[in-house]
C-alpha positions, 0 to 999 in steps of 0.5 A: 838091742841095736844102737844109734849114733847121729851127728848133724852141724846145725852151721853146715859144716861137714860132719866129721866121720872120725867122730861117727866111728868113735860114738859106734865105737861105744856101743860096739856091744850093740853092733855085733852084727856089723856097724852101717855109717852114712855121711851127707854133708853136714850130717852123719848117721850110724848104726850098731845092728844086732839081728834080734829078727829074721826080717832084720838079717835082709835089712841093712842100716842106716836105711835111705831111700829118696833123700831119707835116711834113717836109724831105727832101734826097735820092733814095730808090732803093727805089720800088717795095719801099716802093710795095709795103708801104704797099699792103700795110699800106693806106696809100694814096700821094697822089703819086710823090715820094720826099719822101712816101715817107719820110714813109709809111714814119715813120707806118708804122715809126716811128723804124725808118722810116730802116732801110727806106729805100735811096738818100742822104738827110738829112731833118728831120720833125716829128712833131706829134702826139708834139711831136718832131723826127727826123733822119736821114742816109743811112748812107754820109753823101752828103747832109750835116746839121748841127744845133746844141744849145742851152739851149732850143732846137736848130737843123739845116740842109744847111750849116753857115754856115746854124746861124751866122744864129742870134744864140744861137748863140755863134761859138768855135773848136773848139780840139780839131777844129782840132788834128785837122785840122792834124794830118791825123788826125780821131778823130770824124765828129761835130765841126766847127771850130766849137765846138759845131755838129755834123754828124749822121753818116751811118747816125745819127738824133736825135730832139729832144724838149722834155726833150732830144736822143738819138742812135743808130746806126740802121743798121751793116755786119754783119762776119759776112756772108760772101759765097761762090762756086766761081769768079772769074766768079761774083763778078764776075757778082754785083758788076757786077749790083749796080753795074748796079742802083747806076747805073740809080737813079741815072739819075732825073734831069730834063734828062739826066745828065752823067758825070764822066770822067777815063780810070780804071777807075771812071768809065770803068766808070760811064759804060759802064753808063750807055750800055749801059743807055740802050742796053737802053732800061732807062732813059728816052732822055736827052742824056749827055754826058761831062766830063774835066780836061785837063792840060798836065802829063804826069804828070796827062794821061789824055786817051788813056784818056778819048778810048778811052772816048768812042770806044768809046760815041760820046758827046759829050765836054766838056774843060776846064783845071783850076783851080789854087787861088789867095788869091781863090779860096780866100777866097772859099769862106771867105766863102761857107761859113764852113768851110775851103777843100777841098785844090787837088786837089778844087778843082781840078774847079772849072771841070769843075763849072762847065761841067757847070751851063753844058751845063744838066744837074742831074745827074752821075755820078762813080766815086768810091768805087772806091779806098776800096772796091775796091783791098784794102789793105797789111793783105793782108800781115798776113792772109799772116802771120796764115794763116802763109801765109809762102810767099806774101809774096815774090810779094805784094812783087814785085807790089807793087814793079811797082806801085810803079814804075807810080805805083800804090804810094803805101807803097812811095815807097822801100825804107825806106817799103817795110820799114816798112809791111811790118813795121807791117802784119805785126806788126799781124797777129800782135800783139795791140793792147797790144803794138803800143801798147807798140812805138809808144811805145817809138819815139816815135810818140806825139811830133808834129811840131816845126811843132804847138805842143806847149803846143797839143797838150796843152790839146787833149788830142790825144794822148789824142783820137788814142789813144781813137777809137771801137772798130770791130766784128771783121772777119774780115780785116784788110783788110776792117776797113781797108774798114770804117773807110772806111766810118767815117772822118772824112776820108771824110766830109769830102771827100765833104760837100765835093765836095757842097758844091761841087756844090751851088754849082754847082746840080746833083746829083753822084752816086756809085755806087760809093758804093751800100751795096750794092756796099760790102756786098758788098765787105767780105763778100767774100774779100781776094783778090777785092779784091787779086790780083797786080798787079791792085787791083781784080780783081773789079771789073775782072773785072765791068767786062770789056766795058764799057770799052776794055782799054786802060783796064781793064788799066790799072795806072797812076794820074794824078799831080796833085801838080803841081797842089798845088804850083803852089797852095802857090807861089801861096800862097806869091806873096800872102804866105800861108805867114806865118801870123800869127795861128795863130802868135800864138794858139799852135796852130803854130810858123810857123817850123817850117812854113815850113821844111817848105814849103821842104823840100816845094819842094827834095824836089818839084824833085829828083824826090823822093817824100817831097815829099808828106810835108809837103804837108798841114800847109802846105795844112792851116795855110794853110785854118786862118788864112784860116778864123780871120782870116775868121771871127773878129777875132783877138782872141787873147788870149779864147781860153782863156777862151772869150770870143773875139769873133766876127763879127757876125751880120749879117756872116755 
């Protein structure tokens, strides 16, 4: 991925140019083909290129052209739609990169402009003319962006450490979005841990002018759309054309195109794609090989999937040992990003990520997405009761019970966690929501847990941030609003920027086609039983995918369990002294006893084969990331904290 750096003084003084090169100094990882600067004024625009493109080897960045200067981070899938208005509208393209499609469409449709493009983008353009910045992130959020406000002037970039190199900028933790994170529940997409940096969301744009910043949703879902067909056939006939398509964009690429490849149905189901369209000559011949973990542990072994599907398209396959997250490791992303450190079973693809930059590719495909879109929901159950369809809840459970016993279930860890998401998703079916508020107080749910300083809380106002997230549109079903808020939810976002991040680092472009706005569309337009039918989570994609794939792997109702690899972190943790948390403890956001009881439950449940052993696995990760975090980036001067006066590192350590 490429990277961006802006900086415009909303005061009109000069922008300083000393500061552009410290924000692309941060991302020099995403520069690796040369770093591009332009100064005008009060503005100043950089760019980190890494060619992941033929077309953008012959396009060099920041791009101006008539009073225009733009920053672009990204792939616009919709060539030759867009070719073909500029021609219509007789504007005349000097080059084939898509930087200069973005920037034809704004002087065509202005702040619409977003709208018209399709694939995964973040970009800053100035528009000289009317003195005004715009921003925008693709509506899914593959490419991150965050942007700082201050008095008198504003500053956006691709990673967040990057707004840090400003000495304005004041470094204060974001006590709210702490809270949040230890809690596991994040109510908004737009805040940081930092008090004050921002992350534009996707589908959202700003446009910054002297007099301030406004923000608009320029693109949602239409929970109206409904998609319609006589037969099980024509469903999966329109899906696999649209994830096709999703693919073949996606294919662009200079030095060929890896593929991620852990034996599921969605990457083997890529990968196939990928052959078969390379074998219909439908997109240029190019080396693809295949990447894959191998693990020692049984539960996380899929090597017998992953060799059918090699076997099947005679491709060349990479292997390597996952990671298992250790102190350095982990403190070194600290230092590098200034943020958290993602959960071990992300970083567990480290040397995956590695060895794909070693094999010299720029880009790689992966099958996420499948999960958050595919598999339909618990909320099936409360469409059975809202229909009254009464009748059919015994046969729901007896396919979901044969799930269970195939690791594929995670709410039906036991009779008790079958029993009560049964009656969470009926009742939410058929009560209106203040009445389920009422049940959730009348059971306490509204408490937290011993381990969260409830003095914390408080301040933070974490009940009410829980209670008062943004109210999403109607959707016909419940379990299509459950996809929907996929599509919005805050975790989404923050492991999606992370696996970005990641790859960037590693200096090559991780794309998802499952991810395509038009598979998701279609997703939610469609009935729930195309999602979810018996024993089968994915039963349109798994009807689209027939032949694509060995049937051993489409068949599969099974799942890779790495909790071992969590773990095995948490001990290694554990080993450097970790699992301690002084300063968090001092400062008052956790009780460091009470967390040190859950990780002992967590080992005692993991050793007697227990499911609920992963009930506390994310407050002792999510602790753990937040004292590295804090200790790292601030002096631990504890008592500033209320009064916002909290030292910080200093600028040139950052």
């Amino acid at each position: 991925m490429s990277g961006i750096a802006v900086i415009y003084n909303l005061d009109g003084r000069p922008a300083d140019g000393r500061l552009l090169d410290r924000m692309l100094s941060a991302i020099a990882h995403r520069g690796r083909d040369g770093m591009g600067r332009w100064i005008g004024g009060s503005v100043a625009i950089g760019h980190a290129m890494l060619h992941t493109t033929l077309e953008s080897t012959r396009e060099p960045q920041p791009l101006c052209d008539d009073a225009l200067c733009l920053t672009f981070d990204g792939r616009v899938d919709n060539r030759e739609e867009l070719a073909a208005a500029f021609k219509r509208a007789g504007i005349e393209l000097k080059g084939d990169g898509d930087a200069e499609l973005v920037l034809r469409a704004y002087q065509l449709w202005g702040d619409e402009s977003p709208r018209r493009i399709l694939g995964d983008f973040a970009y800053a353009l100035w528009d000289g003319h009317s003195r005004r910045l715009l921003c925008a992130r693709d509506p899914i959020g593959m490419r991150p962006l965050y942007y700082h406000i201050g008095p008198d002037f504003f500053l956006c970039g691709s990673e967040l450490h990057q707004l840090l190199q400003d000495p304005r900028v004041r470094r204060a933790p974001n006590e709210s979005m702490v809270a949040e994170y230890l809690l596991g529940a994040f109510s908004t997409r737009e805040d940081t841990l930092f008090s004050g940096l921002m992350r534009l969301a996707g589908g959202d744009q700003l446009v910054v002018r002297p007099d301030g910043v406004t923000k608009r949703t320029w693109l949602d879902l239409d929970p109206g759309k409904k998609i319609s067909y006589r037969t099980d056939a024509e469903y999966a006939e329109h899906l696999r054309g649209l994830v096709e398509e999703a693919v073949r964009c996606r294919m662009r690429s200079v030095g060929g195109v890896a593929a991620e490849l852990s034996g599921g149905i969605d990457s083997s189901a890529v990968v196939g794609l990928a052959r078969k369209l390379m074998r219909e000559n439908r997109v240029p011949a190019m080396p693809f090989e295949s990447f894959s973990l191998s693990f020692s542990d049984a539960a996380a072994d899929e090597s017998a999937y992953v060799n059918d599907v090699v076997r099947m398209w005679q491709i060349r396959s990479n292997s390597v040992a996952p990671l298992v997250p250790t102190m350095p490791s982990w403190m070194e992303r600290v230092r590098q990003y200034r943020e958290t450190p993602v959960p071990p079973n992300c970083e567990m693809l480290d040397p995956l990520k590695a060895l794909v930059a070693a094999r010299g590719f720029r880009v790689c495909l992966t099958g996420l997405g499948g999960d958050d879109w595919q598999c339909g929901s618990i909320y099936q159950y409360a469409s059975l009761v809202r229909g009254l369809r009464l009748s059919d809840l015994p046969r729901r459970l007896r396919s979901d019970m044969r799930l269970n016993r195939a690791g594929r279930v995670v709410y039906l860890n036991d009779y008790y966690g079958l029993v009560r998401y049964l009656l969470k998703a009926g009742l939410r079916g058929v009560l209106p929501g203040p009445a389920m508020r009422l049940i959730r107080t009348a059971r306490g749910r509204g408490a937290f847990p011993g381990w969260l300083n409830p003095e914390f809380a408080r301040r933070t106002a974490l009940a009410e941030r829980l209670q008062n997230r943004r109210r999403l549109p109607r959707w016909g079903t419940l379990t299509q609003r459950h996809a929907y808020e996929q599509l919005k939810n805050p975790w989404v976002t923050f492991f999606m920027e992370a696996a970005e991040r990641t790859s960037s680092w590693f200096g090559f472009d991780s794309r998802h086609p499952l991810h395509d706005l038009r598979v998701i569309e279609f997703t939610l337009a469609t009935p729930d039983d195309q999602r979810r039918r018996g024993e089968y989570q994915k039963f349109v994609f798994s009807n689209a995918m027939r032949g694509l794939m060995p049937e051993s792997v489409r068949g599969r109702l099974d799942k890779g369990d790495f909790l071992g690899i969590t773990i095995a972190a948490l001990r290694n943790l554990s080993d450097a002294g970790a699992l301690r948390w002084p300063k968090i403890d001092a400062i008052g956001w956790v009780k460091a006893e009470e967390l040190r009881k859950a990780y002992q439950r967590t080992m005692s449940l993991h050793a007697n084969g227990d499911a609920r052993a992963t009930e506390h696995l994310w407050p002792v990760f999510a602790a753990c990331a937040v004292e590295l975090w804090f200790g790292s980036v601030f002096d631990g001067n504890e008592a500033t904290i209320a009064s916002g006066l909290l030292r910080a590192s200093p600028a040139g350590a950052i």
